[in-house]
C-alpha positions as semicolon CSV with decimal commas, in nm:
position;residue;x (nm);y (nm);z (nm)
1;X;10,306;20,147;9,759
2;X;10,177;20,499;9,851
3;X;10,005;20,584;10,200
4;X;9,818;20,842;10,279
5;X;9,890;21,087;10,576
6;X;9,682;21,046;10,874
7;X;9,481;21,430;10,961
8;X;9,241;21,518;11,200
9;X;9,026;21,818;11,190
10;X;8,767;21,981;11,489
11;X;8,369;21,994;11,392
12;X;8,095;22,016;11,640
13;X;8,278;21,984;11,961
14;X;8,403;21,660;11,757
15;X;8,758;21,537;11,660
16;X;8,702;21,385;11,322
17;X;8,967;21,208;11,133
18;X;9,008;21,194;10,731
19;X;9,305;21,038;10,486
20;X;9,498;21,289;10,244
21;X;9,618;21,124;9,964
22;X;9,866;21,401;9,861
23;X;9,920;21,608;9,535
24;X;9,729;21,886;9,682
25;X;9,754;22,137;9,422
26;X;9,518;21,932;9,214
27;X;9,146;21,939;9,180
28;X;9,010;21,771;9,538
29;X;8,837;21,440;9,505
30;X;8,608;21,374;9,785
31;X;8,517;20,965;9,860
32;X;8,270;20,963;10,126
33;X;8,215;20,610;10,292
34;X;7,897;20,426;10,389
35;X;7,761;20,345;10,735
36;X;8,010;20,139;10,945
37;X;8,288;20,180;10,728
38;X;8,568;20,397;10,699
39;X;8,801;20,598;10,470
40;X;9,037;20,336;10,344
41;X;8,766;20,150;10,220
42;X;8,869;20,374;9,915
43;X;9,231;20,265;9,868
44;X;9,155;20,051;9,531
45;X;9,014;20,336;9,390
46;X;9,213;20,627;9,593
47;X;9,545;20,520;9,490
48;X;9,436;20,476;9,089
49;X;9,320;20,833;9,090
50;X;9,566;21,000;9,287
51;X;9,786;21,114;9,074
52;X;9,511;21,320;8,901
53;X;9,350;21,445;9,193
54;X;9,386;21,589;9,554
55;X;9,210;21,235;9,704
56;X;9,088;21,294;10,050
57;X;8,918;20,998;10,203
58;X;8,740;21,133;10,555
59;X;8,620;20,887;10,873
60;X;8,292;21,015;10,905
61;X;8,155;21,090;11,225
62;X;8,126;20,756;11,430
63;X;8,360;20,568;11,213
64;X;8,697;20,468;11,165
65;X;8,933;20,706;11,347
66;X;8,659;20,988;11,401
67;X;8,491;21,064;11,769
68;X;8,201;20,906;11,802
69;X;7,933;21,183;11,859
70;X;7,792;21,289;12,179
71;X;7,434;21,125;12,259
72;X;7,444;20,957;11,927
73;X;7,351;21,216;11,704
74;X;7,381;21,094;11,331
75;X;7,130;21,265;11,125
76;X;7,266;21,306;10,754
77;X;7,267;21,636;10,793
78;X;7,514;21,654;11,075
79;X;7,718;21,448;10,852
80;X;7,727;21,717;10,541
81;X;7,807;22,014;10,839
82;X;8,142;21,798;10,889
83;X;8,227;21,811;10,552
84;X;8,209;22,198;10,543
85;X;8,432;22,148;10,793
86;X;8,698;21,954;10,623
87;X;9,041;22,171;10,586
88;X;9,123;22,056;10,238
89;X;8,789;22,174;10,093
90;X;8,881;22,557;10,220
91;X;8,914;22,805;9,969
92;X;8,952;22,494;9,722
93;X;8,825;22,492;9,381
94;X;8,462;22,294;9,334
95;X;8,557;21,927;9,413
96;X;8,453;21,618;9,214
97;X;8,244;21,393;9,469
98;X;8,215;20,992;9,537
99;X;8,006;20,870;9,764
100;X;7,897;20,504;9,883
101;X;7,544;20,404;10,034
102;X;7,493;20,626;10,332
103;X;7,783;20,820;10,158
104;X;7,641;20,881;9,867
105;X;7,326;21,039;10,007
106;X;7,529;21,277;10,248
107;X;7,709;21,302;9,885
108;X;7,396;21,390;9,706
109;X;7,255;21,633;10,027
110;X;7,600;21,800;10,012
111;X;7,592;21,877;9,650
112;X;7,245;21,962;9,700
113;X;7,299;22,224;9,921
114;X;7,660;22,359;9,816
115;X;7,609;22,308;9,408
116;X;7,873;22,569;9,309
117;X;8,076;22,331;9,542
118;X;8,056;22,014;9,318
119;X;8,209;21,964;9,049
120;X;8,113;21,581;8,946
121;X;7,907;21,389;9,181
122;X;7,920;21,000;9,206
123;X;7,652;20,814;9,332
124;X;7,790;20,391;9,403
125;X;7,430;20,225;9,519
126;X;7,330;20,508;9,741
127;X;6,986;20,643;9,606
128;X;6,835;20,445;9,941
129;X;6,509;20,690;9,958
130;X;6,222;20,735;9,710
131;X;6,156;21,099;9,667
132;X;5,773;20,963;9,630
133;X;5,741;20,798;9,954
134;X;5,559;20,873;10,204
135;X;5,688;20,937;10,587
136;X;5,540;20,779;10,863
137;X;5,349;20,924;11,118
138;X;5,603;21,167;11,340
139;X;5,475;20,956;11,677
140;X;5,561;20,618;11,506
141;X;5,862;20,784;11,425
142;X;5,934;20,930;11,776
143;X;5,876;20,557;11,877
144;X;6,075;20,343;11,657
145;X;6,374;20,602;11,758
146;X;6,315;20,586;12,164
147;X;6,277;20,203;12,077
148;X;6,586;20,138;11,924
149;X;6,824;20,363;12,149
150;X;6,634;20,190;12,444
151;X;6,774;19,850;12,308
152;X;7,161;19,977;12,258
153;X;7,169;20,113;12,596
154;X;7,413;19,915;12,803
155;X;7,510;19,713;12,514
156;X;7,838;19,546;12,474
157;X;8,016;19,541;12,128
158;X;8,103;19,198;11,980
159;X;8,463;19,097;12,066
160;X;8,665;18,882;11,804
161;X;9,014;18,697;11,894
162;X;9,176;18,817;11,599
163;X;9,152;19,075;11,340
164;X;9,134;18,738;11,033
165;X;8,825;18,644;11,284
166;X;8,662;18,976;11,211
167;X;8,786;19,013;10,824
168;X;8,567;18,600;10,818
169;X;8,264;18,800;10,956
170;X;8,303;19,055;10,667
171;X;8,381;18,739;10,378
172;X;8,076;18,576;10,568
173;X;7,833;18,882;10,489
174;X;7,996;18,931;10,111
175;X;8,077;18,605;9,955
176;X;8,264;18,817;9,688
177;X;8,509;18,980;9,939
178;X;8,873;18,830;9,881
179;X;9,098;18,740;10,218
180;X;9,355;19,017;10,173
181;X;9,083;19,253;10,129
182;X;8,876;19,162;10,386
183;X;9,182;19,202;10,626
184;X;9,295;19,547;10,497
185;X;8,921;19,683;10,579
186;X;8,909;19,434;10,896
187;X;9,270;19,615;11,056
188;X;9,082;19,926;10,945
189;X;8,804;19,877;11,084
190;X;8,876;19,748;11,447
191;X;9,024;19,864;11,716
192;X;9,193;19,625;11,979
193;X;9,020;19,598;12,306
194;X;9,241;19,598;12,685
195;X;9,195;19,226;12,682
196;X;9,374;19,151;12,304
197;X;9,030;19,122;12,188
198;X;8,885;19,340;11,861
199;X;8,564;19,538;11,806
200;X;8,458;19,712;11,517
201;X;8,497;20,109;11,562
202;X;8,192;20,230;11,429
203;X;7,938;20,380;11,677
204;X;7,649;20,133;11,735
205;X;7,445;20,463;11,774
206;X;7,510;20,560;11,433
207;X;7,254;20,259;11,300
208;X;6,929;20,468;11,486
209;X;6,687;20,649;11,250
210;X;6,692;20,969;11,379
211;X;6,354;21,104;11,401
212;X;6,402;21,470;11,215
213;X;6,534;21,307;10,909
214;X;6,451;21,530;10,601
215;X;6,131;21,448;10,408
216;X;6,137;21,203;10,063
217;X;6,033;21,539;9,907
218;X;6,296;21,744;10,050
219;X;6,566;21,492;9,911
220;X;6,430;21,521;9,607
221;X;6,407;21,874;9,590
222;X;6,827;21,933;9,678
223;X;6,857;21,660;9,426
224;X;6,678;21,881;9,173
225;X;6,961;22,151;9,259
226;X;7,280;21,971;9,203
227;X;7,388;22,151;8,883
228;X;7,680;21,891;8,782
229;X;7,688;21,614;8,603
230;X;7,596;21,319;8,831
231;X;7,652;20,912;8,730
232;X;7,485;20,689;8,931
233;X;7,587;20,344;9,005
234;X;7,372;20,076;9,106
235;X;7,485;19,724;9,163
236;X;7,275;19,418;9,029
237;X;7,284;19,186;9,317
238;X;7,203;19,443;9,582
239;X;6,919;19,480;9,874
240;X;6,791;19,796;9,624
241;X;6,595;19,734;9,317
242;X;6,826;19,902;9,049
243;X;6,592;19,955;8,804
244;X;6,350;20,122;9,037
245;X;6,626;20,298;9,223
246;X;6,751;20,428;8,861
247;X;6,418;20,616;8,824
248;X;6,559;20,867;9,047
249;X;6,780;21,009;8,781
250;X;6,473;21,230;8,660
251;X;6,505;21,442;8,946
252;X;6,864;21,601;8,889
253;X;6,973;21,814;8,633
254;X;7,279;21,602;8,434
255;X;7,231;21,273;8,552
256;X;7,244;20,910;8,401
257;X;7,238;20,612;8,591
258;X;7,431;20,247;8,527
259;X;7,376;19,932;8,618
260;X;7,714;19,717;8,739
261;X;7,618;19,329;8,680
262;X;7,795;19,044;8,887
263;X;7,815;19,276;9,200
264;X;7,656;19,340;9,522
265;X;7,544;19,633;9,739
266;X;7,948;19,690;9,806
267;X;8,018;19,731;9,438
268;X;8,366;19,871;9,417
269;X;8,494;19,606;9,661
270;X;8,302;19,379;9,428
271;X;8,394;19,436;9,089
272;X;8,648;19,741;9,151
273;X;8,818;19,761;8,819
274;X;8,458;19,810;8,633
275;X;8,361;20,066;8,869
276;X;8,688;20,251;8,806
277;X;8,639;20,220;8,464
278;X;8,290;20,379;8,462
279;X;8,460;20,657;8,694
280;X;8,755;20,743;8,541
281;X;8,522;20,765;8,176
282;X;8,277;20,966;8,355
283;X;8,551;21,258;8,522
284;X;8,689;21,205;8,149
285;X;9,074;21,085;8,243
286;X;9,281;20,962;7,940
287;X;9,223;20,613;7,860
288;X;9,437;20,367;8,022
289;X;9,442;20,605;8,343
């Protein structure tokens, strides 16, 4: 079974890891995780398109095998300035895009931004802001943020015995996550502490709502400038209406949205072979692909 090679890359003072799949003269494929995951949270759906694309799976900033940033700084935009970072996107041809939850908004802000950059943009469950809301007041802002790095100063990350203890704590959160699965993302996703122990390697930081956070309108309005065409996925069983969340599709150029039944916020860990069906359909590979 293939593995991908292990790379590392400098952005922001920052050494950031990401996972190249290989076959680089192809057309890049970006999969961009969610928060407090990591980049082979992708293999199902990495390894099935390799072969067609140049698959590169980064550890986002905070996250898997990437620094964790310096004071905690994890606005989305920070997150897109990594990706212009990212060696095998130099002097590349326009990429096709995947992103997950948090992903898929940095997904959507990076197309946004770069739109000669992107050259299919996939959105799994990650339309988490409604361009018509309204932002609260920038002191109760300013407040929740001092508030909540105030209560993870000093704090200690949760230890587990084993690595099948933290891959339970993942099946406990998703009743749909399989054992084998749950351990691939839990030996991941941990690191092993000096006394044998395991913690998760995700910043705790990365969870705080940083107070400069772009305006509903503002998302809305790079969303209006992503020029490809865009599928987004939204899961039937997750914390985010998907009907309502659909909606959203009016404010891009190209873009239809789909509903996956019998699956959860984590949708391609749910039902993965659906959602690589949908995938491969929409960035048109030959049937049986």
């Amino acid at each position: 079974m293939q593995q991908p090679q292990s790379c590392f890359f400098q952005s922001h003072g920052l050494r950031l890891h990401y996972w190249d799949w290989g076959n680089a003269e192809a057309t890049p494929l970006l999969l961009i995780h969610g928060g407090k995951d990591h980049g082979r949270s992708w293999d199902h759906l990495a390894r099935a398109l390799q072969s067609h694309f140049h698959v590169i799976a980064p550890d986002l900033r905070g996250h898997g095998d990437s620094d964790w940033a310096r004071g905690g700084s994890y606005a989305l935009p920070e997150y897109v300035y990594d990706l212009t970072r990212l060696p095998a996107l130099a002097d590349a041809p326009p990429a096709a895009v995947i992103g997950h939850s948090m992903g898929g908004m940095i997904a959507m802000l990076y197309a946004g931004t770069f739109p000669d950059r992107v050259d299919r943009l996939v959105v799994l469950d990650g339309v988490t802001v409604r361009p018509d809301a309204t932002m609260a007041p920038v002191h109760e802002r300013m407040t929740k943020w001092l508030g909540q790095l105030d209560r993870l100063e000093g704090r200690q990350p949760r230890r587990y015995p084993t690595i099948d203890d933290a891959a339970a704590q993942m099946r406990a959160h998703n009743k749909r996550l399989g054992h084998d699965l749950s351990l691939h993302l839990a030996g991941h996703g941990t690191r092993r502490n000096d006394d044998g122990s395991y913690s998760w390697k995700f910043d705790p930081y990365q969870r705080v709502t940083a107070p400069h956070r772009l305006a509903p309108s503002e998302y809305a309005e790079l969303w209006g400038r992503i020029a490809c065409p865009t599928l987004l996925l939204f899961a039937g069983e997750s914390f985010i209406d998907p009907a309502r969340a659909a909606e959203a599709s009016r404010y891009f150029q190209n873009a239809r949205a789909e509903i996956v039944t019998e699956a959860g916020h984590w949708l391609q860990h749910d039902r993965p072979d659906e959602v690589l069906r949908l995938i491969s359909e929409f960035v048109e590979l030959p049937s049986g692909c």
